[in-house]
N, C-alpha and C positions, 0 to 999 in steps of 0.2 A: 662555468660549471653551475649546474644546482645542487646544492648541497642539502642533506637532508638528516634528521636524526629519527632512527625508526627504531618500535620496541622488537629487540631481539633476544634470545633463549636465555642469555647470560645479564640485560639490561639493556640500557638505549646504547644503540651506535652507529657513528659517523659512515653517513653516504652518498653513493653520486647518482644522480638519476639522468641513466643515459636513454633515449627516448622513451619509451613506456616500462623502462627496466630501474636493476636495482644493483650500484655496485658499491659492497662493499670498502667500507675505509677504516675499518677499525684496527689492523695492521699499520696504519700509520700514524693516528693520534686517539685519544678516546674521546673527545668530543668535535664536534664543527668549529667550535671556539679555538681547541688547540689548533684544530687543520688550519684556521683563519691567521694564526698568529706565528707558526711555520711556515716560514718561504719554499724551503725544502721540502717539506711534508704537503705544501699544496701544490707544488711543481710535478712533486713524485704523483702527486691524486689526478692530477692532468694529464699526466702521462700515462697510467691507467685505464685512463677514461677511453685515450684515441687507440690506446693498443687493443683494446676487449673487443670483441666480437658481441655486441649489444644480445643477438639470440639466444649466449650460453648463461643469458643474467637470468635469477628470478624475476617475474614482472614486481611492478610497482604496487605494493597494497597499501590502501591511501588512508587505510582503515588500522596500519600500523604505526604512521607517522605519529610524534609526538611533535611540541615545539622544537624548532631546528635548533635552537640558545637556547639558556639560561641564565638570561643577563642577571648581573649581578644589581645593575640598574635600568629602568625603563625612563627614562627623559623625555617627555614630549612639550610639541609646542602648539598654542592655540592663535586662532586669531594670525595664521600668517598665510594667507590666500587672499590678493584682493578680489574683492568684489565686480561686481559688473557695474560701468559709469558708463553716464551719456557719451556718444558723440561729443568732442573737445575740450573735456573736460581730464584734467592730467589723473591715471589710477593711483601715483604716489601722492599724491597730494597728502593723506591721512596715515601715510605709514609711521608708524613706531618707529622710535630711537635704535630697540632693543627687540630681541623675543619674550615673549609670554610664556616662562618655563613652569611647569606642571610636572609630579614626581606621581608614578603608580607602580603600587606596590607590590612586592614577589607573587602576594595572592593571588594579584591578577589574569597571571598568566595562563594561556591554555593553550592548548593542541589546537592545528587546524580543521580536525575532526570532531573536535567535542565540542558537547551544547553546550550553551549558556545559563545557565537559570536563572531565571528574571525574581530577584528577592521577594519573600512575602511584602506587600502592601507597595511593592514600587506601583509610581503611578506616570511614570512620565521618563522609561528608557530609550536610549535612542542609541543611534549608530553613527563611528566615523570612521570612511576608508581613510587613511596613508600608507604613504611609502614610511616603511623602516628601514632606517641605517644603521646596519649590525657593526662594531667597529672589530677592526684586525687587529691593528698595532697600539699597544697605548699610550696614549697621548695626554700629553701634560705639558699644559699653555704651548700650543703648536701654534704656528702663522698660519695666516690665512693662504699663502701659498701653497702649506705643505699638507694641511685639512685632510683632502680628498685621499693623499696616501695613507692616513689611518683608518680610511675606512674596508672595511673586509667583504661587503658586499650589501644587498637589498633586500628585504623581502617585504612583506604586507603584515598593516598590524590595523584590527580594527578597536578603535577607543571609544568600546559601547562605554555610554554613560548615564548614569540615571540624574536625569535633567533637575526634578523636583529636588536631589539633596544637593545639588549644584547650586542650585537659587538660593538655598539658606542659609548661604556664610559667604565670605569674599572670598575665601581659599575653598579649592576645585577638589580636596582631596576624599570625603565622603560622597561625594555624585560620581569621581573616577573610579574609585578604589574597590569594588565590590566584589566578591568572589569572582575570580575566570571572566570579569571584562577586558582584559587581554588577550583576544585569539591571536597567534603568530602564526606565520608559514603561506604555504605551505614548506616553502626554502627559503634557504639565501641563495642570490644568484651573484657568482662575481662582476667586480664590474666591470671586465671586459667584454661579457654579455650583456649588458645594463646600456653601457654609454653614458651620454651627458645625463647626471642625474635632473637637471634642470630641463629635461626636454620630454617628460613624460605625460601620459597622460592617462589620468587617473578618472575612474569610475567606478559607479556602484548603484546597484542593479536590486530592486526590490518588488516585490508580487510581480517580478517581467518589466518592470518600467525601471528604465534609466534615472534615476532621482540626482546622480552628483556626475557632473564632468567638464573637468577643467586640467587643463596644463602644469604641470608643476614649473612652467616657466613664466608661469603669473604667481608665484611666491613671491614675499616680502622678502626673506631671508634663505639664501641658499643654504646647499648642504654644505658645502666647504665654511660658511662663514657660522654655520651655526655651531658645527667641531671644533670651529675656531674660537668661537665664543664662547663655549661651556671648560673647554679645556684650561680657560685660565682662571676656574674659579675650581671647579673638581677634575681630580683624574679619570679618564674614561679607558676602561680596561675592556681587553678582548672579550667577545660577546654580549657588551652591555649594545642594547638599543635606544636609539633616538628615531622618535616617532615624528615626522615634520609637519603636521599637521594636518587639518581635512578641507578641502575646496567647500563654497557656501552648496547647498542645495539648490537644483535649480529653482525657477519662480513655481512651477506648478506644485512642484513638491514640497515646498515651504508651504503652501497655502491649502494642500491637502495632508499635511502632518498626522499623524497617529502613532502613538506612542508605542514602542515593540510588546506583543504579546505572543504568549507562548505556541505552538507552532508554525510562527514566520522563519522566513529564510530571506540573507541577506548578503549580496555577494560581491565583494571588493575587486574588482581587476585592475591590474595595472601593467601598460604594456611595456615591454622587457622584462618582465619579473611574473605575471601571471595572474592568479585567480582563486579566491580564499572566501567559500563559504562557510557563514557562522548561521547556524541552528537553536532557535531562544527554545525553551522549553520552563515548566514552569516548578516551584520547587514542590520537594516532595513531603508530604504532609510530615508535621508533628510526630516521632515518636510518643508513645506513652511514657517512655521513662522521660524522654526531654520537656514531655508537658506537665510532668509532677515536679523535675528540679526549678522547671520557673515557677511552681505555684509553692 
């Protein structure tokens, strides 16, 4: 299923989107999160889905969608996609012990339809597609066998970041952390529709050119091993996201770099799971009241 969380008359609520339609779930939990964390309640949303006659839904307005979650935590990790090496040369050779866990904050978050605003005087934002793994069940110090059954499904999360406050400390949390650098969505898709998360591949599309795409089966650290990992240090409760990080840019694109400015458009796909454009725009002047309390 795609799960979705769209603004309705009474608040956001849980839904499934059955081909270009819109079904209803808010008769069975009030958010995606509870749906994901109900065995029952997502079996009952399944069975919904295959009984509905998709023509008698509302269509889809994509222009309603808010973020599917509200994690309670956003976890990502950097620096886990190798690189591209020569002919005979082994790709693990440099891999880390460990992941590179990075923490963005509730601010972050945003709809998959809403712009971004690129802060006064940023000078150097940029973009990164992943896969996000919304979790279902929660997990607290789980094996690495059992990983993958807390997790509740996938969607797309792009980790715009503004590179220049990234360079100016050793911790990542001022270059991540910025108003709505977290777009999510546009859903979560279970992972029955997903498949092996390690077999994906991931891309991201900008002024029309292909800029990133690689496999997530050239990861350092799987998804099971990374649920595995974080769970034995904090708990990860239903609808928290784990963002696994972003594949290198390819060569051209690295070498033609330009920093995001405001109206670019930039578009993450990932197959099994889909396609999550984010919209920069730039912020909106000064009030006058807000420009007397700083003076």
């Amino acid at each position: 299923m795609r799960l979705v969380t769209y603004a309705g008359e009474t608040g956001p609520r849980p839904a499934a989107v059955v081909g270009d339609r819109l079904l209803d779930l808010g008769g069975l939990a009030g958010s995606v999160a509870e749906l994901l964390a109900d065995a029952a309640a997502l079996d009952a949303a399944q069975a919904a889905v295959d009984a509905t006659d998709a023509s008698s839904l509302p269509l889809l307005d994509d222009g309603a969608l808010v973020a599917p979650v509200t994690p309670g935590k956003i976890l990502c990790l950097g620096y886990n996609y190798r690189g591209h090496v020569p002919d005979g040369v082994d790709p693990t050779a440099n891999d880390p012990e460990y992941p590179d866990v990075f923490v963005k904050t509730s601010n972050t978050l945003a709809g998959p339809t809403e712009p971004v605003v690129i802060p006064p005087g940023a000078t150097d934002v940029d973009y990164e597609g992943e896969v996000g793994v919304v979790i279902g069940r929660r997990a607290q110090r789980v094996s690495l066998e059992e990983a993958l059954d807390h997790v509740g499904g996938y969607t797309i999360l792009n980790d715009v970041s503004d590179r220049a406050w990234q360079r100016r400390q050793s911790q990542w949390a001022l270059g991540k952390c910025s108003d709505g650098f977290a777009p999510l969505g546009p859903w979560v898709v279970t992972p029955d529709e997903v498949g092996d998360p390690q077999d994906l591949l991931v891309e991201v599309v900008r002024d029309g050119v292909v800029t990133v795409s690689q496999s997530t089966s050239t990861t350092i650290f799987s998804v099971a091993y990374v649920i595995h990992h974080l769970s034995q240090v904090l708990t990860l409760e239903p609808g928290d996201v784990v963002s696994t990080g972003t594949p290198q840019k390819l060569p051209d694109a690295q070498e033609a770099h330009r920093p995001l400015a405001p109206g670019d458009a930039v578009t993450v796909r990932i197959s099994g799971i889909g396609e999550l454009t984010t919209r920069f725009v730039a912020a909106a002047p000064a009030t006058a009241d807000a420009q007397e309390a700083i003076a």
